[in-house]
C-alpha positions in Angstrom: 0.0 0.0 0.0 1.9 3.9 -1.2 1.5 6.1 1.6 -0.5 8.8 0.8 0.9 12.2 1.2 -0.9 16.0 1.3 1.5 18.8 0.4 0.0 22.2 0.7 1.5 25.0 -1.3 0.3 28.2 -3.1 3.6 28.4 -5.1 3.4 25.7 -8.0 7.2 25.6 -8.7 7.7 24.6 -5.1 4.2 21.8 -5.3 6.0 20.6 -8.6 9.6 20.5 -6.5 8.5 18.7 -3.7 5.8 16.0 -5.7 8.2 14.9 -8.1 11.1 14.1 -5.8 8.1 12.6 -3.5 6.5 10.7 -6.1 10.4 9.4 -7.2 10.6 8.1 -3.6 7.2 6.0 -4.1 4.6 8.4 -2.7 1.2 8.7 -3.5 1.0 12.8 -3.5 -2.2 14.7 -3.7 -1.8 18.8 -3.7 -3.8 21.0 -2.4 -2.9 25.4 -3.8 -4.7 26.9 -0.5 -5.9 26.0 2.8 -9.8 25.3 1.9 -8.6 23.1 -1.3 -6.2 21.1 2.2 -9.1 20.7 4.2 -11.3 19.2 1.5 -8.4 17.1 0.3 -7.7 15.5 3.7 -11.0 14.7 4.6 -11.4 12.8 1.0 -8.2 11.3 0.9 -7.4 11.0 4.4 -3.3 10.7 4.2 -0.8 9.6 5.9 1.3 12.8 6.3 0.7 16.1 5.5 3.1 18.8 4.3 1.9 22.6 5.0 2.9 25.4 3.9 2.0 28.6 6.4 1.4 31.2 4.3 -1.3 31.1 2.2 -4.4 32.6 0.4 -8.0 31.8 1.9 -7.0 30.2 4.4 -3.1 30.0 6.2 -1.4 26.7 7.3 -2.5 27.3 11.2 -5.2 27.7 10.6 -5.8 24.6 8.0 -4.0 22.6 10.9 -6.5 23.5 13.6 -9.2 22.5 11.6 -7.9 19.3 10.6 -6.7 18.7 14.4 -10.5 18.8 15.5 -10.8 16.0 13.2 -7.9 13.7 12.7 -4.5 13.5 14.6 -2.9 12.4 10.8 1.3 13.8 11.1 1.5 17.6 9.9 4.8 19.4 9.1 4.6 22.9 8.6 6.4 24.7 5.8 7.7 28.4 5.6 10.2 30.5 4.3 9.7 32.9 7.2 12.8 33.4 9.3 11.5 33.6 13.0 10.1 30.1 14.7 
């Protein structure tokens, strides 16, 4: 069974970064280009992992992550290019 991973990105020259090298590795990878698209996408594809990027339009990665957290406890990593923790 491929894992299924989520990756969360607004920029698609990042998504297709990321994907490819994931998909190379044996992943199943579903995208998602802003937080509303990520929390449809979990709930209908329920993966295993899910990479987030923090800032986007609609809705921002903390926000996507809270909203998934009421729901599922499934592993999120946050992604930024912001330099402060």
């Amino acid at each position: 069974m491929e894992q299924r991973i989520l990756l969360v990105d607004d920029e698609a020259d990042i998504l297709e970064f990321i994907s490819y090298n994931l998909i190379r590795e044996g992943y199943q990878v579903y995208t998602a280009t802003n937080g509303k698209e990520a929390v449809a996408q979990a709930r209908e594809v329920v993966p295993h992992l899910i990479l987030l990027d923090v800032m986007m339009p609609v809705m921002d990665g903390w926000e996507v992550c809270k909203e998934i957290r009421a729901e599922s406890d499934v592993p999120i990593i946050m992604l930024t290019a912001k330099g402060e923790t």
